[in-house]
N, C-alpha and C positions, 0 to 999 in steps of 0.2 A: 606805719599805718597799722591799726588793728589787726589782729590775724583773725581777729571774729568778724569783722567787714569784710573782708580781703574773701574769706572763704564762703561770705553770703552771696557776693558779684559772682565771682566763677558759678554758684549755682545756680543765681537768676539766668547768666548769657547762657548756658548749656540749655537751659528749659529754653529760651526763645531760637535756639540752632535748632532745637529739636521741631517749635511747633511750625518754625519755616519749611524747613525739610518735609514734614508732614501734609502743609499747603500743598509745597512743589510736588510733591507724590500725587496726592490726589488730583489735581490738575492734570499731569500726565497721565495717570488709568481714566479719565474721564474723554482726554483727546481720544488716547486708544480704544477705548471703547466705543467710542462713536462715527470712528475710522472702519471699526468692524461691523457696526451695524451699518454704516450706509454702504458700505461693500457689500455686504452680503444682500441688503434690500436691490442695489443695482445687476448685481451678477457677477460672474465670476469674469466676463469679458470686458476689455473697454472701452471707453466709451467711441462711436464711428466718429472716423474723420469726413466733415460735410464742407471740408471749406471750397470744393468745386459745386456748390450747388447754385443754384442762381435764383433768386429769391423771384417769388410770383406781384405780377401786379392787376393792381384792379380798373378795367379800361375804365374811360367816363362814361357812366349811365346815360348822357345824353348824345355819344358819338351815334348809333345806327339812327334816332331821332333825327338829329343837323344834315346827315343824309340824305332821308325824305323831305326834309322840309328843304336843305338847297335846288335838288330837283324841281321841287315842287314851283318852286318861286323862282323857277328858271324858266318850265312849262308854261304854267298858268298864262303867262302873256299871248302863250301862240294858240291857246285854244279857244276857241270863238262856242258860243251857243246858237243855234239854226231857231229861227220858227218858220212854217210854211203855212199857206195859208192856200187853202183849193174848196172847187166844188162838189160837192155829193151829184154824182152821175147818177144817170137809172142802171140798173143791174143789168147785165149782157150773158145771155148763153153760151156762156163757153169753159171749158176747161182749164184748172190751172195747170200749168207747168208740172212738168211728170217730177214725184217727192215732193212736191209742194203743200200738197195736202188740201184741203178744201177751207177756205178762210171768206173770203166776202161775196162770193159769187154761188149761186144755184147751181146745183150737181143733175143735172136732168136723168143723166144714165141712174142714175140712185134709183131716183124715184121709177124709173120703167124696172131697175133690175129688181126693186121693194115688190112694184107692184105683182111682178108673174113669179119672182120667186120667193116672196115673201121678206119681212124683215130679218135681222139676226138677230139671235136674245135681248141686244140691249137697245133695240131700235134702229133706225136709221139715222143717218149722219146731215144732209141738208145745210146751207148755208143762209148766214140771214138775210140774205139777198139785195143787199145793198155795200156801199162803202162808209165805212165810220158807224155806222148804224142810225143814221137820220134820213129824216125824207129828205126826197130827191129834191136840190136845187137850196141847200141850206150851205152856207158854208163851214167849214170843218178848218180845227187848227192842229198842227201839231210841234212837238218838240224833238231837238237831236243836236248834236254838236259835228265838233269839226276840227282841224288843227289844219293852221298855215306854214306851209311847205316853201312858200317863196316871199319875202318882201312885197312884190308887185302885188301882193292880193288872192292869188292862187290858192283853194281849202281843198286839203280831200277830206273827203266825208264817205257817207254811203249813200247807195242810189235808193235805197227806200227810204231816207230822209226826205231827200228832192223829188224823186219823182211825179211827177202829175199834179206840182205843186201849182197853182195861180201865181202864186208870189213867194219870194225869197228874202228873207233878212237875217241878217247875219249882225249879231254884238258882241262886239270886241270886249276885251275886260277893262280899260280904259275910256270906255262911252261913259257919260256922266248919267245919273241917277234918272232911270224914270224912260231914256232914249227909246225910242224905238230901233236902232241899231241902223244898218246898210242895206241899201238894193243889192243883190247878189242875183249875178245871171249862170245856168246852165253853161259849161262848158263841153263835157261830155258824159258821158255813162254808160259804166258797163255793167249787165243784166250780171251774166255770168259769175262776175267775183263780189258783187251787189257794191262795188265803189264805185265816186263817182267824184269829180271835178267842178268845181263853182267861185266863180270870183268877184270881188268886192272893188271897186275902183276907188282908189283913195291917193290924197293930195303928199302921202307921205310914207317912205316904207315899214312897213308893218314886221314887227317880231316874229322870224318865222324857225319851226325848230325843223333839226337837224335828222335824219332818215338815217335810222342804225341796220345793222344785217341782222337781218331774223336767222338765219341759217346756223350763226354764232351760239344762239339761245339753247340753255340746257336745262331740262325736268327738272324745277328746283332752285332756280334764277329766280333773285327778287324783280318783282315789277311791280310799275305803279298803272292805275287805269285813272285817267281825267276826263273829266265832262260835266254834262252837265242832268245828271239824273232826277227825274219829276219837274225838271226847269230848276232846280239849285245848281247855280251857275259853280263853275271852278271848285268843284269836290274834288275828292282827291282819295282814292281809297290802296291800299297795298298788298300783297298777294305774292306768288310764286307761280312759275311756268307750270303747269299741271301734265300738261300732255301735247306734245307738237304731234303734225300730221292728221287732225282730227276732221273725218269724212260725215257730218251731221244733217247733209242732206242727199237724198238717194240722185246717182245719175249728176248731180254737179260736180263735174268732173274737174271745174276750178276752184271748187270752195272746199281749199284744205286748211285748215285752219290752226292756231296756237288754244289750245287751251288754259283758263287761268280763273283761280279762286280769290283774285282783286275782283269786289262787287262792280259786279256791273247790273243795273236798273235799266227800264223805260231811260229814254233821254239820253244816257249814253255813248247810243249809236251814233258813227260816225269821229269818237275822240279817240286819242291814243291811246296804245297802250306802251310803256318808257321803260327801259332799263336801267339798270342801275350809273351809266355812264349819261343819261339824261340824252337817251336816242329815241326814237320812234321806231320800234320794233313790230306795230301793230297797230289795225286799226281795227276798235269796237265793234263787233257787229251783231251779234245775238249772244241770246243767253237761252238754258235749260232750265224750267222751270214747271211747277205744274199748281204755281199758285200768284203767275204773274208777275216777283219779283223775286231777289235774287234770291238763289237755294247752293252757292258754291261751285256752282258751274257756267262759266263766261267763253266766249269763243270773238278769236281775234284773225282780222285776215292779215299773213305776215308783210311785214314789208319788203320782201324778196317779188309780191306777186304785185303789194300798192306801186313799188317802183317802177315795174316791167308796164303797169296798165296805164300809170299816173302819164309815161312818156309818149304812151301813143295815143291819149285821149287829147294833151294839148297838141297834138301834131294838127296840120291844117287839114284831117278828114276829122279829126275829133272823135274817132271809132277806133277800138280796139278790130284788128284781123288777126287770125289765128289760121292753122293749116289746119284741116283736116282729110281722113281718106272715108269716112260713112261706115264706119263699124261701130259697135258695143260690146261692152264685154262686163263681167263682176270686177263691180267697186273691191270689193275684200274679196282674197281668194280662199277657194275651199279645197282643201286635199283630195276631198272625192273628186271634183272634176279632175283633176292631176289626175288621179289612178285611174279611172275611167277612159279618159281620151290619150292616156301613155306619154304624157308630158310631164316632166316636173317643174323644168323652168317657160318662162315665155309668158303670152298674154292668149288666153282662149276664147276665140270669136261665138259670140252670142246674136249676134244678128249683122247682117250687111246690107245698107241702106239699096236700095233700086234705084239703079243708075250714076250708081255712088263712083269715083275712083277704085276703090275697093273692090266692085261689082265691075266695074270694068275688066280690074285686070284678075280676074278668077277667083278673087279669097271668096272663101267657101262658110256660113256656119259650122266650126269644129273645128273649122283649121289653128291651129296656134303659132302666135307669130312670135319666133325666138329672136329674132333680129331686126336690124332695119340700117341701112347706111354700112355695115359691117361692126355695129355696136350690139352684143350681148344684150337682151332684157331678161329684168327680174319681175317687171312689177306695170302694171297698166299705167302705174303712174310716169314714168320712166318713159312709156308710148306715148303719152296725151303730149309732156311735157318738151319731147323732140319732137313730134309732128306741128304740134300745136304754135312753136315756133319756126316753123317754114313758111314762105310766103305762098302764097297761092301760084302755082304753075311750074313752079320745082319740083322735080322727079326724087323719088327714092326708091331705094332696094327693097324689097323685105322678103327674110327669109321666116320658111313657115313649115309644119308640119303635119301633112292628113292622113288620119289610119296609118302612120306609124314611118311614114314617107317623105322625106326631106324634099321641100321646093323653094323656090324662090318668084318673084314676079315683081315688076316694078310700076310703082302709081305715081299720078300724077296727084299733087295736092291741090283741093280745093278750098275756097276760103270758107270755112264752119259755120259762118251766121247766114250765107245763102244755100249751104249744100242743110243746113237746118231750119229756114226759114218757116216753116208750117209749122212748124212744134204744139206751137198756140192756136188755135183757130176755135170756129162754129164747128158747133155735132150735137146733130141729134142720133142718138144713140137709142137703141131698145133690145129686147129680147122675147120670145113667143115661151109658152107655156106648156111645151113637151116635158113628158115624165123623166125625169131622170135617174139616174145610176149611182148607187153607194159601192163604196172601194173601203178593202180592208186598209188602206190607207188614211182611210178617215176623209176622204174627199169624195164629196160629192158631185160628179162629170154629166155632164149632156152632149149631143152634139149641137152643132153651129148649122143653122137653116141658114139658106139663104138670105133671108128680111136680117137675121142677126148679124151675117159675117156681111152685106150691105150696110148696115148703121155701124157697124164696129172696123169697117175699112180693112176688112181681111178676106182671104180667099176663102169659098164657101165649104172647100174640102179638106181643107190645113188647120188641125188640134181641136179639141173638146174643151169648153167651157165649164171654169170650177161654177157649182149650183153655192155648194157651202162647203164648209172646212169643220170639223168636228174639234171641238175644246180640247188639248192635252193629244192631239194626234201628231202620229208624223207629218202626214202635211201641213198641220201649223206650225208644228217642229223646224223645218226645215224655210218657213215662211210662205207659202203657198195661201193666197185669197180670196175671197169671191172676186168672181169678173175677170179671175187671170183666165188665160188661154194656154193650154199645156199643148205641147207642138212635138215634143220628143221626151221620151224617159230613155236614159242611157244609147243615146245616137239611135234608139227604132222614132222611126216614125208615131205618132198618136194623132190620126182624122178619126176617127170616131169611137163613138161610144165600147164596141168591140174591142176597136186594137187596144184600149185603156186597160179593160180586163185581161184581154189574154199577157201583155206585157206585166200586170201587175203581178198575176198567178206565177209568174215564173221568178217570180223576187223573193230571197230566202232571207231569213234574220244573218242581220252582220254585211249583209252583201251593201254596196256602195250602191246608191241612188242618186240618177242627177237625173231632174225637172230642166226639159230648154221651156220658158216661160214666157208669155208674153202679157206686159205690163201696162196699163193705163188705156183710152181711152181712142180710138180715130188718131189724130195725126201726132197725138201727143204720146204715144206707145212707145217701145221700144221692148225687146227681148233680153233676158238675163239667165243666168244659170241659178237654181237654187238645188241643192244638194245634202245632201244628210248618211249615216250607216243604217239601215233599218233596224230595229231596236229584235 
């Protein structure tokens, strides 16, 4: 071979060793370099170990949905819609039920207390003086629901659905279009818890739901409320427990109620309200409102109280009996009465009916009853709720405490709807036009004439008559009215216009004030503590 070929080959392959070698170089400072940059961009640490984590999932958007609607479509069959159909009476002289407030009937005491002691800044209050608001002898309709509790036909509802109804009909959700629905008769009713019992006779057992424990229920529990609000039958709205225990009318001492921000409307009344296990935990009965419809606040009576009432209304008297011994005391307690009368626990007597079991066996105004049976009390509720279930003519203990004195004395129970029967009644009511007394309390006192403590069914020398209550005062402070009767400020007696002042004058700022008070009208009164610090 040529040595001139021979020596071109060896210097072509040298020049392609070289430009190989050169590639592979650069390739490797290129790894490296980018080895150093993602190190350095990462950190000097490495990377965590995550292999114990457990990856998140996302539930189905329509799981809390299928919720409500299985309930829904589980209820719906047992809640019925009420129409009642009655007459416009003429309006009757009388008093409503004490916290009741004044709704369809004439307030006659108004009008005598307007006339001698004048109105108060915004007028007087007056009633339209009928029912429904039409002339007399027209008939009136109205709307409410219901839920069935048995097969056989058995609904609780409320007693202000049914009551004083001419006619009852009840439609089922399975009635075909246009029905006028079922004859439904009164069973029972009870004023007290405003439920009430009514049933439908039919050829076939009817869907009836299931009665869950109210007592289980927690602030913050989903609930649903059913009915039929404006006459929209089977609505169905959703909500949470707001607040159990809830005391929204003065002196009904059974109407504790579930609070809940499920709309509840007009119509309503009388459907349930369902937990999330598709119970009947409540039944509908008012709402707070100050424009007629719903504002987020619903009040349900539990079904710890619908069960207890539901079983003694079908009983063959058809009437709820309850125990009582004839006392009154504050729905909510106040610390001052505690500090004042030297008690902290127990229940502190604000009045004791005349001739009552109570009045028989010694308990006194002021006395506090810490026991009864040999059971501790905390709470009036606590007292209503075990007397209240004794039968009439059962004896109990009760221990109690006056001016700082331990006793005990034992009553016989009396059945509550006769040892209260008068509650309601006729009164003519007035008051005469003696000058009256201003108090740095801001209340304005008279004494009680004779013609006054006559029409007002009290004795003529027992407490001063509030005239008026001054705006932003302690005594509106502390809830003090026209028309109450002030009977005692801190255990002294107060008959007249005197004792008012001199008791008052000796009251220093800070000091603890309690009002023994007497409330409402003739038979429908009742005495309470109202209390306050003086400012």
């Amino acid at each position: 071979m040529d040595p001139r070929f021979t020596a071109a080959w060896q210097k072509l392959r040298a020049r392609r060793l070289g430009s190989t070698f050169l590639v592979i170089a650069t390739l490797t400072l290129g790894i490296l370099i980018g080895t150093v940059i993602t190190y350095g961009v990462k950190g000097k640490e490495p990377s965590p170990n995550s292999s114990d984590a457990t990856p998140l999932q996302m539930p189905a958007p329509q799981q809390l949905s299928n919720a409500f609607s299985q309930i829904a479509k589980q209820l719906e069959p047992t809640v019925v819609n009420i129409n009642t159909e009655s007459t416009i009476k003429p309006p009757k002289r009388r008093r409503p039920a004490p916290g009741q407030g004044q709704g369809q009937d004439d307030d006659p005491f108004q009008d005598f207390f307007d006339r001698f002691f004048g109105s108060p800044g915004q007028g007087g209050q007056g009633g339209d003086g009928g029912q429904g608001g039409g002339p007399e002898g027209m008939r009136q309709r109205s709307l409410g629901s219901g839920v069935i509790v048995d097969p056989k036909g058995y609904i609780v509802t409320n007693a202000h659905v049914v009551e004083k109804a001419d006619r009852i009909r009840v439609k089922l959700m399975d009635d075909p279009q246009g029905s006028n629905g079922h004859d439904a008769k009164v069973i029972g009713v009870d004023r007290e818890t405003d439920l009430a019992v009514i049933k439908v006779e039919t050829s076939r057992p009817l869907p009836a739901a299931k009665l869950g424990n109210s007592d289980s229920m927690n602030v913050g529990d989903w609930v649903l409320a059913i009915g039929s609000p404006f006459g929209l039958e089977e609505s169905v709205t959703a909500g949470i427990v707001s607040a159990k225990g809830r005391n929204i009318v003065p002196r009904q001492q059974f109407q504790s109620f579930i609070q809940t921000d499920a709309a509840i409307n007009p119509g309503n009344s009388g459907g349930p309200l369902v937990n999330m296990n598709g119970e009947v935990i409540g039944i509908n009965t008012a709402i707070f409102t100050q424009s007629s419809g719903y504002q987020g606040v619903g009040f349900a009576m539990p079904s710890s109280t619908v069960l207890t009432v539901y079983n003694q209304l079908i009983s063959p008297e058809h009437r709820v009996t309850r125990g009582s011994i004839g006392i009154e005391f504050n729905a909510i307690p106040n610390p001052a009465v505690a500090r004042v009368y030297g008690v902290n626990d127990g229940v502190t007597v604000a009045n004791v009916r005349a001739g009552s079991p109570a009045d028989q066996a010694g308990l006194k105004v002021g006395d506090t009853i810490t026991g009864i049976d040999g059971k501790a009390l905390k709470s009036g509720d606590e007292l209503v709720n075990y007397i209240s279930s004794l039968k009439p003519g059962a004896k109990a203990k009760v221990n109690y405490v006056r001016s700082g004195k331990e006793g005990s004395t034992t009553v016989t129970i009396a059945d509550r709807a006769k040892l209260f029967s008068d509650r309601v009644g006729d009164e003519d009511e007035a008051a005469d036009n003696n000058q009256p007394q201003d108090t740095k309390l801001g209340v304005t006192v008279r004494n009680i004439t004779p013609d006054i403590a006559s029409r007002l069914d009290i004795p003529a020398n027992k407490g001063v008559i509030v005239q008026d209550v001054k705006a932003s005062s302690f005594g509106e402070d502390v809830g003090i009215s026209r028309g109450d009767v002030v009977l005692e400020i801190n255990r002294q007696p107060v008959n007249s216009e005197e004792d008012f002042r001199k008791v008052q004058a000796g009251l220093k700022s800070g000091q603890d004030v309690v009002f023994l008070v007497r409330q409402g009208r003739g038979r429908n009164a009742g005495t309470i503590f109202l209390a306050g610090t003086l400012p």
